[in-house]
C-alpha positions in Angstrom: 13.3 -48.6 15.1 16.3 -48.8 12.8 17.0 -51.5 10.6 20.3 -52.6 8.6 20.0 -55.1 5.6 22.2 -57.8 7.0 20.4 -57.9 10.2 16.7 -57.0 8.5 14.3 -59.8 10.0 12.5 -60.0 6.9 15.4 -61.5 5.3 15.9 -64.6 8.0 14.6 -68.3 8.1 11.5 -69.4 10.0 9.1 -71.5 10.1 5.3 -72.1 8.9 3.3 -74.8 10.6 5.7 -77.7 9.2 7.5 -75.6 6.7 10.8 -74.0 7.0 11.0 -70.7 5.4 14.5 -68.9 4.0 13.1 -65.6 4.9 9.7 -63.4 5.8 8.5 -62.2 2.3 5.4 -63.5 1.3 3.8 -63.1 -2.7 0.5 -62.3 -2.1 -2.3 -64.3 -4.0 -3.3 -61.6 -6.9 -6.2 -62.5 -9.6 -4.3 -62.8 -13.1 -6.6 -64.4 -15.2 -4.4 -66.3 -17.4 -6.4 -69.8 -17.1 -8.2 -71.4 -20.1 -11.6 -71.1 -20.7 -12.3 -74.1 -19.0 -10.6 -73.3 -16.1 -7.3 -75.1 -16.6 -4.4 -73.3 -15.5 -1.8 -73.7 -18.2 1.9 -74.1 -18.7 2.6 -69.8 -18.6 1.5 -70.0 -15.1 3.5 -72.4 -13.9 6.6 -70.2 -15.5 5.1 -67.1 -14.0 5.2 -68.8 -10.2 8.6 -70.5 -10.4 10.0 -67.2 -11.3 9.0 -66.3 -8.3 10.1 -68.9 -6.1 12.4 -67.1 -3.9 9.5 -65.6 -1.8 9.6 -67.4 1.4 6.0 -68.4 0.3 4.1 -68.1 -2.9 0.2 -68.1 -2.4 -1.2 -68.9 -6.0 -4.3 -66.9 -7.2 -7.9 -67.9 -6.1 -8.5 -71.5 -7.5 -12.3 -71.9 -7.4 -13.5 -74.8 -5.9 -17.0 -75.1 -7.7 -18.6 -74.1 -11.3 -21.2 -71.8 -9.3 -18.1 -70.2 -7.4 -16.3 -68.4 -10.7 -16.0 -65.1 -10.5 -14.6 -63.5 -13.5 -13.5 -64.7 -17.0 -10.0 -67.0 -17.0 -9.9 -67.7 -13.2 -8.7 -71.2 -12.7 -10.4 -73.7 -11.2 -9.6 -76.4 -8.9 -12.8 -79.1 -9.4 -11.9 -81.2 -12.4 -9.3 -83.5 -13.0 -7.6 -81.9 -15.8 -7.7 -78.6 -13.8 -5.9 -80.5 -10.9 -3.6 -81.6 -13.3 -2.6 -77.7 -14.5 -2.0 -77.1 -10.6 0.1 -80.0 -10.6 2.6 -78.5 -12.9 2.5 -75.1 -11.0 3.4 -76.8 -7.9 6.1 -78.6 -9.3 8.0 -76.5 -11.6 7.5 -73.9 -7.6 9.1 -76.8 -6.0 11.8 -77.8 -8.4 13.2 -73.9 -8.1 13.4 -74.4 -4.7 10.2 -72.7 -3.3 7.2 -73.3 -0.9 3.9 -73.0 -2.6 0.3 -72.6 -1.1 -3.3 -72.3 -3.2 -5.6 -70.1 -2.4 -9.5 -71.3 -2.8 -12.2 -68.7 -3.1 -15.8 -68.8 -4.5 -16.8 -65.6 -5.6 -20.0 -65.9 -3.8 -22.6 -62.9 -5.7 -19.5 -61.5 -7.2 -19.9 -63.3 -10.6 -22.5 -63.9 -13.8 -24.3 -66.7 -15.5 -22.2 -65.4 -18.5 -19.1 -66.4 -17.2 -19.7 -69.6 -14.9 -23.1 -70.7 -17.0 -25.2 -71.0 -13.5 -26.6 -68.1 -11.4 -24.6 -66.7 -8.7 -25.7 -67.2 -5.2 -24.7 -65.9 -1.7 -26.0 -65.4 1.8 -28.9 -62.7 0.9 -30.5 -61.7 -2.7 -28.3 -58.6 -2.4 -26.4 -57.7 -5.9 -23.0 -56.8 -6.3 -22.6 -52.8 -6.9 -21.0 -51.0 -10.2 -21.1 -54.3 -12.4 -18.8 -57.2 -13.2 -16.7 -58.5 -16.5 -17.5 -60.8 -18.7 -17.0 -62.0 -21.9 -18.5 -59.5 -23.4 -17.8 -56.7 -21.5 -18.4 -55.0 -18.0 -22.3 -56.2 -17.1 -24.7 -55.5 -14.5 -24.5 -57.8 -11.8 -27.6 -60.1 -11.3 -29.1 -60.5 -7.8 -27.6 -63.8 -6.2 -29.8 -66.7 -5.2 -29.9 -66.7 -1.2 -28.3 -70.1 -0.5 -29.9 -72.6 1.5 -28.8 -74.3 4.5 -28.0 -77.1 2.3 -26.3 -75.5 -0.3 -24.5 -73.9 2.4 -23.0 -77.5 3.9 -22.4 -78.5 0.3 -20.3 -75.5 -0.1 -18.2 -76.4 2.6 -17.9 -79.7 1.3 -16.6 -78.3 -2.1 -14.2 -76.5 -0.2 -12.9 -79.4 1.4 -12.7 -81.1 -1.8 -10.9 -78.1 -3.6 -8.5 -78.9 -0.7 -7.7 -82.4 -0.8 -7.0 -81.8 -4.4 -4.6 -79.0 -4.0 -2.5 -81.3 -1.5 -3.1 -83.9 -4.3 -1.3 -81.8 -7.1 1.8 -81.4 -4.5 0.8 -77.8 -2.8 2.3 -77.9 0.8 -0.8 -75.9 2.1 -4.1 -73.9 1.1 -5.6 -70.6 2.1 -9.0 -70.2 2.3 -9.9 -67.2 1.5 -12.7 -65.1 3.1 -11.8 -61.5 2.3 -11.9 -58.6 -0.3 -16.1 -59.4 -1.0 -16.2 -63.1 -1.4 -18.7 -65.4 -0.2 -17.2 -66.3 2.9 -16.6 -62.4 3.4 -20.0 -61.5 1.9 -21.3 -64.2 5.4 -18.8 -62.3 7.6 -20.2 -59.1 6.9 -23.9 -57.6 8.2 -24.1 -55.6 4.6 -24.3 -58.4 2.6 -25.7 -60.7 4.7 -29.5 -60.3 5.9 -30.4 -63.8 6.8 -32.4 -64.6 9.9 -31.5 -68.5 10.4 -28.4 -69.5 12.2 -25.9 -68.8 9.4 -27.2 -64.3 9.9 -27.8 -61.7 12.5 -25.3 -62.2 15.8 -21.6 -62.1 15.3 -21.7 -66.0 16.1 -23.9 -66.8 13.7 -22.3 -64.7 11.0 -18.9 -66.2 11.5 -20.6 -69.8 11.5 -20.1 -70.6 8.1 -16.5 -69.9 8.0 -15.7 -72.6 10.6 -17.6 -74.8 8.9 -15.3 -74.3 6.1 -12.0 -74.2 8.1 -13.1 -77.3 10.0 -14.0 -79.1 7.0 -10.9 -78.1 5.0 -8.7 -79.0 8.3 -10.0 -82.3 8.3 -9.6 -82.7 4.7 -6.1 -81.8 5.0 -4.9 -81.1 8.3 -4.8 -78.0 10.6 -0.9 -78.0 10.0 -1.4 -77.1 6.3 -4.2 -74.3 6.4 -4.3 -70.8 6.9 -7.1 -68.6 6.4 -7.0 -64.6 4.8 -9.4 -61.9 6.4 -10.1 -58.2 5.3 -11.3 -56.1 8.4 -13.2 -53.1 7.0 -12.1 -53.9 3.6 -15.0 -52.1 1.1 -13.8 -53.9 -1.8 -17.0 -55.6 -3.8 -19.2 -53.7 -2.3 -18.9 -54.7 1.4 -20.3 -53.0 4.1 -19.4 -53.9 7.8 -21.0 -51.9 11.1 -19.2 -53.8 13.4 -15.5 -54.6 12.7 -13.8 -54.6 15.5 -16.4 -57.1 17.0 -16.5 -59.2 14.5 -12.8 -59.8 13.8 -11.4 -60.9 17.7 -14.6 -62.8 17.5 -13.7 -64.9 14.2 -10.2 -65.3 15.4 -11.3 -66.6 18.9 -13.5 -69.1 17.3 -10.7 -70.3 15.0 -7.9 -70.5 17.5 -8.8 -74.0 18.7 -8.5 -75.4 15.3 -4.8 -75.2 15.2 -4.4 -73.6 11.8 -0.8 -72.8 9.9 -1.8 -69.1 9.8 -3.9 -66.2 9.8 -3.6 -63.5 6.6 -4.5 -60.4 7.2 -5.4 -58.5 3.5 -4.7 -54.3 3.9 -3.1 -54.5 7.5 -2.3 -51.1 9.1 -0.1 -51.1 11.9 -2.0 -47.8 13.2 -5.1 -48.9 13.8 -6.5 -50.7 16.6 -8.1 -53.7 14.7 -4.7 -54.3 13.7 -3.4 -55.0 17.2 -6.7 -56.8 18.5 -6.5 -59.2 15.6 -2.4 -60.3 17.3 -3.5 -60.3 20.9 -6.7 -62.6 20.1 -4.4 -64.5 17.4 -1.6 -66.1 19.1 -0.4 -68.4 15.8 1.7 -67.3 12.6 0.1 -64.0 11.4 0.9 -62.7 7.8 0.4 -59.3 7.1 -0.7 -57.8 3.9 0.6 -53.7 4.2 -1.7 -50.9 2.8 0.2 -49.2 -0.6 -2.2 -47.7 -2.7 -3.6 -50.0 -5.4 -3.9 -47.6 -8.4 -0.4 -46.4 -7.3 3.2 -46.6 -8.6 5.1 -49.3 -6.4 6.9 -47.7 -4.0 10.6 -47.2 -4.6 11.8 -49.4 -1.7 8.9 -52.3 -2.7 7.2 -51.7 0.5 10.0 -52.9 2.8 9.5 -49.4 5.0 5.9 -50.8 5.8 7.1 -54.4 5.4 9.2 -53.6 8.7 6.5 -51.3 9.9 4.2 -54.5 10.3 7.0 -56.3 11.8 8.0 -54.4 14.5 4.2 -54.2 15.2 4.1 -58.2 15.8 3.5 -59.6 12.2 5.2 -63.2 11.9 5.8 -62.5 7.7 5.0 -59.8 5.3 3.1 -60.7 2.1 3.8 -58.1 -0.9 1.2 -58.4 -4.3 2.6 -56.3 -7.1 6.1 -55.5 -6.1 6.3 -59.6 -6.8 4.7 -59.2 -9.9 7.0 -56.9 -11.3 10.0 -58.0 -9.9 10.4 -61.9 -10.0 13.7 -61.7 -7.7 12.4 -59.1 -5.5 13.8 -60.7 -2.3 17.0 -60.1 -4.0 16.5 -56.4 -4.9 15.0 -56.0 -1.7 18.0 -57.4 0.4 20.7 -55.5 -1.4 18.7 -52.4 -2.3 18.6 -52.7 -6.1 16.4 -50.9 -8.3 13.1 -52.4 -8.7 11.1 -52.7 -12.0 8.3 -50.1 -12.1 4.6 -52.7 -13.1 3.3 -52.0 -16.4 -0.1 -50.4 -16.8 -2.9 -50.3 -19.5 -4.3 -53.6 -17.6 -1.3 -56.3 -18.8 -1.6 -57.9 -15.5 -5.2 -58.8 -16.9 -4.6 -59.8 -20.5 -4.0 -63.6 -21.2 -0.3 -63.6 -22.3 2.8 -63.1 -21.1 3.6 -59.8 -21.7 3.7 -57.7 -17.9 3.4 -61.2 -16.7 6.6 -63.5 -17.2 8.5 -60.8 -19.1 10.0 -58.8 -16.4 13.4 -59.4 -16.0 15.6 -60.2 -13.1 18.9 -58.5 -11.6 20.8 -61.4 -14.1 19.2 -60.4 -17.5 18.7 -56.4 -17.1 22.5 -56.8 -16.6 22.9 -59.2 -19.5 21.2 -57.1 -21.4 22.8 -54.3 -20.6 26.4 -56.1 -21.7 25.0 -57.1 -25.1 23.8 -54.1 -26.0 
């Protein structure tokens, strides 16, 4: 299928559960690590997402929703009042430039380290995460997680309701739990990581039972309207393991159908493979569509918008892009008139704690500014 710019569906209006959208380019929720060390997201990351604001949707970064739940050093969290507070200033400076703005919520589940959240790391079995984690002292072995009670696992769900109540508090139109890339909700989801033989392991129904209890916690929290979910099928990331994808997946999105949720987000989406296309025939709602371009390489001259339209054509609602965004604050500009786009900066800047390859990449307006002064 062909495509011209003006007529590009990626670049028209719809809508998300109650929001109305200028146009079908979603920023993806990527880690950046720029919180302080208590968790407090500061004023830099509110710059950092207004710039973005002409996505049709910004999802933030994972906002943890518990101490226990922090994965790595500088991730923000979403559980104390004067965290809430930094969120609050993210969502309005978003807003005020005219965007939409969701949070993500994530607890990192065995991926993290007493060294960075001061508690040990639980998850579904006393399986450790492979090749080590960061900290503030460097890369470190991962301990083996705590296997969470049945409790523990209804107080999770709890937190994450929580988390979610204060996200809509501090002016978010939405949250997205997520439950992909080797999190705890994806370290349940999956038979490699979880070994448990109670009613939260073992069966496909039992495996995707925690999840639910999540969603339906955080829907009742919140509201159905306002929630969406993201899933990884097959994703290895974090040492997963599944055996049964393509079971598992139509199964999860069966169970969740009922509960009415804003959308469906699937991480690493490929068109070509048949997972792909069971996940839009069992999912009848909004379904967002993360493409596959190569992590550790160069952003693709056209952004992604070949795959973008790719995913599209093959019944994606909206398209979410990760780096592309990062580089490129205006990218649905560049992307709609076919301007050059700002290659991302290595040596790990997306990482570091300032704003160098973080707010300093400049739009259409300056680099031609720029280019008049000199």
């Amino acid at each position: 299928m062909t495509h011209s710019r003006e007529a590009d569906s990626l670049f028209a209006p719809t809508r998300l559960g109650a929001l109305a959208l200028p146009n079908r380019l979603v920023m993806a929720p990527m880690t950046r690590n720029r919180a302080e060390d208590d968790g407090t997201p500061p004023p830099l990351m509110a710059e950092y997402y207004a710039q973005r604001a002409s996505a049709g949707l910004v999802i933030t970064e994972a906002a943890i929703p518990s101490r226990v739940g922090v994965t790595t050093p500088n991730v923000a969290g979403i559980y104390t009042a004067t965290q809430v507070e930094g969120w609050r200033a993210i969502a309005g400076a978003v807003h005020a430039a005219g965007g939409r703005i969701v949070m993500q919520i994530e607890h990192g589940g065995r991926v993290s380290h007493r060294d960075n959240s001061g508690l040990d790391p639980v998850a579904p079995s006393p399986i450790a995460l492979p090749g080590g984690i960061h900290t503030p002292s460097g890369r470190r072995e991962a301990p083996v997680p705590r296997e969470m009670t049945a409790e523990e696992i209804r107080a999770t769900a709890a937190d994450f309701a929580a988390a979610a109540r204060n996200g809509v508090r501090a002016g978010f139109d939405g949250v997205e739990v997520h439950a992909a890339n080797g999190y705890l909700l994806h370290q349940f989801l999956a038979d490699g990581t979880n070994r448990r033989t109670d009613e939260y392991g073992g069966s496909v129904p039992n495996r995707i039972r925690f999840v639910l209890e999540v969603l339906r916690a955080v829907a009742d929290a919140v509201g159905a309207e306002r929630v969406g979910i993201r899933i990884s099928p097959g994703n290895t990331v974090n040492g997963i393991t599944e055996s049964d994808t393509e079971v598992l997946y139509p199964a999860l999105l069966g169970a969740i159908a009922p509960l009415g949720l804003a959308y469906v987000h699937v991480a690493y989406a490929d068109p070509d493979l048949p997972i792909f296309a069971a996940i839009r025939r069992r999912w009848t709602g909004a379904l967002i569509a993360n493409p596959v371009l190569g992590r550790d390489l160069p952003i693709p001259e056209d952004g992604g918008l070949s795959k973008a339209r790719k995913l599209i054509d093959a019944g994606a609602d909206l398209v979410s892009l990760g780096r592309a965004f990062l580089a490129n604050p205006d990218l649905v500009e560049r992307l709609r008139t076919g301007a050059a786009l700002n290659p991302m900066r290595g040596q790990g800047l997306e990482y570091t704690g300032g704003a160098e390859g973080y707010t300093d990449y400049p739009t259409l307006d300056r680099a031609t500014a720029q280019k008049v002064d000199a």
